[in-house]
C-alpha positions in Angstrom: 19.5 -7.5 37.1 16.5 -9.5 36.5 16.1 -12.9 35.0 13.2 -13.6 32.6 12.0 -16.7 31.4 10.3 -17.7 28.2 9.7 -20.1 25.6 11.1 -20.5 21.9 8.5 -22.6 19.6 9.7 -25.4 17.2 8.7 -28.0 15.1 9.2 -30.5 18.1 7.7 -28.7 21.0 8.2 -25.6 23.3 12.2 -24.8 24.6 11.8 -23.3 27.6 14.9 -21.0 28.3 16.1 -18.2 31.0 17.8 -15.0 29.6 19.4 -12.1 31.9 20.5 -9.1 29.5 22.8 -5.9 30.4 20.4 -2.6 31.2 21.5 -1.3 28.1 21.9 -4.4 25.6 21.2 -2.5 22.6 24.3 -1.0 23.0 26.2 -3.8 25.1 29.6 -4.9 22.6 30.1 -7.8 25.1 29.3 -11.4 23.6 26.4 -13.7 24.2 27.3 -16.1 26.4 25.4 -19.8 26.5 25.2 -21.3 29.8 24.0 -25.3 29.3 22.9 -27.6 32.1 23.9 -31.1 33.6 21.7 -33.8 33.5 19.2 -33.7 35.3 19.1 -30.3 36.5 17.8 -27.5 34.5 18.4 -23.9 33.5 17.7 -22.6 37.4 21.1 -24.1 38.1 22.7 -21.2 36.0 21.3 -18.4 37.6 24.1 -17.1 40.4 26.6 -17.1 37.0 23.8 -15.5 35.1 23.3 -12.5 37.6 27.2 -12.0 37.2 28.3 -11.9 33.7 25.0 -10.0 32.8 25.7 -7.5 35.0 29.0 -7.3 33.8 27.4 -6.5 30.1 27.0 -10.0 28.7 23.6 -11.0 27.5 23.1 -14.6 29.0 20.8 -17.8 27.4 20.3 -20.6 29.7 17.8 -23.6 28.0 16.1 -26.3 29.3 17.2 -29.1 27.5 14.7 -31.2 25.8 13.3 -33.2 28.8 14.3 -31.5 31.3 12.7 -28.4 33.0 10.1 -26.8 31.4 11.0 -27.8 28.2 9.1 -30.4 25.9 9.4 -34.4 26.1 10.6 -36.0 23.0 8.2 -37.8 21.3 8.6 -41.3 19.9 9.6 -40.1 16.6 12.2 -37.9 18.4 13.3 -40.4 20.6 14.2 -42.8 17.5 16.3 -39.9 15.3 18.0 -39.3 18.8 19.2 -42.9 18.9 20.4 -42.2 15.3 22.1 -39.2 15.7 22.7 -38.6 19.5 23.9 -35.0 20.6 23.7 -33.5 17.3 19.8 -33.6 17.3 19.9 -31.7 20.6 22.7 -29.3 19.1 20.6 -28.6 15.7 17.6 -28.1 17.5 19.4 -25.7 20.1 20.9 -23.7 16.9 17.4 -23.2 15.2 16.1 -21.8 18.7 19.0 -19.7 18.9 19.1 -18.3 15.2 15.4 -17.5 16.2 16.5 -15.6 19.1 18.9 -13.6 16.9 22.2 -13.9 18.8 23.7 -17.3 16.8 25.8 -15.0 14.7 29.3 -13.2 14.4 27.9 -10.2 16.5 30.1 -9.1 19.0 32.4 -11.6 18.8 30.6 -14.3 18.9 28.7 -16.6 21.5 31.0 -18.5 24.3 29.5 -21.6 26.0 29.8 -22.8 29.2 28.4 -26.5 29.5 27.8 -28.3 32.9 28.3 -32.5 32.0 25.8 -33.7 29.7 25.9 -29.9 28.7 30.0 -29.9 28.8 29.2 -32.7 26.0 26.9 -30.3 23.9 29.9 -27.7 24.2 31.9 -29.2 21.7 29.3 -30.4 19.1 28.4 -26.9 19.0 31.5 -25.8 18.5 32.3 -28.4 15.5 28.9 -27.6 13.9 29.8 -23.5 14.0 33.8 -23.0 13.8 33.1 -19.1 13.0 30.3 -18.7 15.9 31.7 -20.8 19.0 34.6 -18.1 20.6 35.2 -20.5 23.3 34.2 -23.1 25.3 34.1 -23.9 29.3 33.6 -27.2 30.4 32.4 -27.9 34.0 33.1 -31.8 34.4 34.0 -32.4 30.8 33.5 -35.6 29.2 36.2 -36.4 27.0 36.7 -39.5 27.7 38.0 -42.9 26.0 35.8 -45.6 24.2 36.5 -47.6 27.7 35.4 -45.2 30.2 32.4 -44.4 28.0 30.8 -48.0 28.1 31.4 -47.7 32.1 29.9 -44.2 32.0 27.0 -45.8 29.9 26.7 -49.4 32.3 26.9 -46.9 35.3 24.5 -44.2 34.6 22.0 -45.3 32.2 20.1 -47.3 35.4 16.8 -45.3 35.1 17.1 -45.8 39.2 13.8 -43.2 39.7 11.1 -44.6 37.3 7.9 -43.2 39.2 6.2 -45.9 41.5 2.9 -45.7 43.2 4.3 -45.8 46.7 6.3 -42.6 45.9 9.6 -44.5 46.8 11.1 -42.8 43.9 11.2 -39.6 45.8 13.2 -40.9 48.1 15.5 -42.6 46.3 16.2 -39.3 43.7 17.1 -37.3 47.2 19.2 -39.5 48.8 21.0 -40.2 45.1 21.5 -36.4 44.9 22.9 -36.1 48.9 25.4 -39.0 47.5 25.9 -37.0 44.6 26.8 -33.6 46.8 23.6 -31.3 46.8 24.8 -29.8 50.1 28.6 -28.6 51.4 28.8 -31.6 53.1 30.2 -32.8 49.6 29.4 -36.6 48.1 29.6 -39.8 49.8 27.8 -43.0 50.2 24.7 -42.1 52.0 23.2 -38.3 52.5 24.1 -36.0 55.5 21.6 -35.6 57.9 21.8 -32.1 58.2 22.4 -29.1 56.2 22.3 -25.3 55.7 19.0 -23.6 55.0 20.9 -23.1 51.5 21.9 -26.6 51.0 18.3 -27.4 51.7 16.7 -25.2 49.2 19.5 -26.3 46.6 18.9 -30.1 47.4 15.2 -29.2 46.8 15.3 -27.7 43.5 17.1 -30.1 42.2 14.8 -33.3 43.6 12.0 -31.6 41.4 14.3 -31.1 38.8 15.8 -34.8 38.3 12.0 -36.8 39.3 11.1 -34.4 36.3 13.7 -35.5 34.3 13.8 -39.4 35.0 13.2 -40.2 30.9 14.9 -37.2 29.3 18.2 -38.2 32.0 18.5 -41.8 30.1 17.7 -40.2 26.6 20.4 -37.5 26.7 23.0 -39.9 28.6 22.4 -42.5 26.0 23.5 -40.0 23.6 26.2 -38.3 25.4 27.9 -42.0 25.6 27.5 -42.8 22.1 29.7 -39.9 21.1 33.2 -40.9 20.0 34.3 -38.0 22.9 38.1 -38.1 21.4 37.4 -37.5 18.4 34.8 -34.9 18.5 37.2 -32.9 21.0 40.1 -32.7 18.5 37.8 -31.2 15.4 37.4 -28.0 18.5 38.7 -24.9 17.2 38.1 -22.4 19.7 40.0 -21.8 22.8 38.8 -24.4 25.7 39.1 -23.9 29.6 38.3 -27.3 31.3 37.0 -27.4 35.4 36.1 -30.2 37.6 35.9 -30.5 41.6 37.6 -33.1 43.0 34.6 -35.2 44.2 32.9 -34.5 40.8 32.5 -38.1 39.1 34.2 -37.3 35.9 37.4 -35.7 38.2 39.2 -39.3 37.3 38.7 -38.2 33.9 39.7 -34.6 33.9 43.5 -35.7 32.6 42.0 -36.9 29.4 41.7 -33.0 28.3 44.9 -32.7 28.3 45.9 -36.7 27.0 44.3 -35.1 23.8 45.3 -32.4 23.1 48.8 -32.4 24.9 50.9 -29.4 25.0 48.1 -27.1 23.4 48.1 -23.9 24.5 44.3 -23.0 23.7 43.4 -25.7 26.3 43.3 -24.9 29.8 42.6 -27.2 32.6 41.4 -25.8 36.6 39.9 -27.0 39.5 36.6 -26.0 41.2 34.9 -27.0 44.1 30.9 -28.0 44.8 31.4 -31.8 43.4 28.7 -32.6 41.0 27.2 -29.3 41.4 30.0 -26.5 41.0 27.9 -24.1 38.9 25.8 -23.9 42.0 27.6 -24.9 45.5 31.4 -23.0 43.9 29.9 -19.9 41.6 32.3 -17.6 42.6 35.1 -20.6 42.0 33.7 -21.1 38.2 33.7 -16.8 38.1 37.3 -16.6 39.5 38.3 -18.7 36.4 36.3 -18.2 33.7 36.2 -14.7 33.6 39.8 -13.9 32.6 39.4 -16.5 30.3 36.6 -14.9 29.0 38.3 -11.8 28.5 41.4 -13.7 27.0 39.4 -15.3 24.3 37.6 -11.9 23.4 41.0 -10.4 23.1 
């Protein structure tokens, strides 16, 4: 299976997305699913589930967010409707790509989303804003969360901690942030592990290039990701939800609020993964083992 790249024009700038399709989509009755990023990773991080579920038949869509990857910055203009209207600006303008594309429709069953963090908080929106289009949703390190955890989400994350700097010190800090973070199978902590697989090492090194790359769109999206009244937003969800998290994920403390929410709901599920902040990547075949009979469930 092979994983093309290209670029979907708007009013705002160039989206940037990945797509893998079956060898035969034109006949393929599986749905479209939509794989969305963390902050600030990109689409790359998608690709192992990607290579999976398309060649299981599903035509996959993985953007770069706004910001991040090889998608456009927001301009000024942008910036200031994004401060008005937080995560729906990012969902509307992901639907207009989409309908453009031709697979935000009823077709098939629908389109089912998996979202990574800051994606995991696009999930929902996207769900709200099309009940009859959104089968289901996965959420890897889902942030529904209370007004209280928000503001120490927002105090804790929305340090822009790798502005550039002459003396390229920035570069340093953003890999030894993503070591604590845990890049490699050594899992997070407080300071990096000296040594790591050949794998960890290329996954550590995509990702550096992927967050220096992303030090303004990071604060912009997390800004609106905070704003969101998370509660709220989660109960308006129609569509069946799986939730994951790994253990040393950051939201893992927060994982129980699923649940809190929407208690004894049976369209709501709740696992655990591994691969900390970065399960999509470091537990693919965890996320798989999961969401796949989930998948099938919600197309039943």
């Amino acid at each position: 299976m092979a994983i093309l790249k290209a670029y979907a024009t708007t009013p705002h700038g160039q989206v940037h997305y990945r797509y893998a399709l079956p060898p035969d989509s034109s006949a393929s009755s599986f749905p479209t699913l939509l794989l969305l990023h963390k902050s600030a990773s990109s689409s790359a991080s998608m690709i192992k589930l990607m290579f999976h579920f398309s060649s299981l038949g599903y035509p996959c869509y993985a953007p770069d967010m706004p910001g991040f990857g090889n998608s456009f910055d927001p301009s000024p203009s942008d910036i200031s409707v994004i401060e008005k209207e937080g995560i729906v600006w990012y969902c509307n303008l992901y639907i207009s790509v989409f309908t453009n594309l031709g697979f935000w429709n009823v077709k098939n069953g629908g389109v089912h989303i998996i979202g990574h963090h800051s994606g995991a908080a696009l999930a929902p929106q996207l769900a709200v804003l099309a009940p009859d289009i959104v089968a289901s949703i996965c959420l890897v390190g889902p942030t529904v969360v209370g007004e209280r955890e928000r503001i120490a989400m927002r105090e804790k994350f929305m340090v822009p901690f790798n502005t550039p700097e002459p003396s390229g010190a920035h570069l340093q800090k953003t890999w030894d942030y993503l070591g604590r973070m845990g890049v490699t199978s050594a899992g997070s902590g407080s300071s990096p592990p000296k040594e790591c697989s050949d794998e960890d090492l290329e996954l550590w090194q995509r990702e550096l290039l992927d967050h220096v790359r992303a030090w303004k769109g990071r604060l912009q999206i997390y800004g609106a990701v905070w704003a969101v009244d998370a509660e709220h937003l989660f109960l308006q969800v129609k569509c069946p939800v799986l939730a994951l998290c790994a253990r040393d994920d950051v939201l893992w403390e927060h994982l129980g609020y699923v649940k809190k929410v929407r208690p004894n709901d049976a369209s709501v599920g709740v696992a655990e993964v591994k691969g900390a902040n970065f399960s999509v990547d470091r537990d693919a075949v965890g996320v798989i083992e999961v969401w796949k009979p989930f998948l099938e469930k919600a197309r039943d």
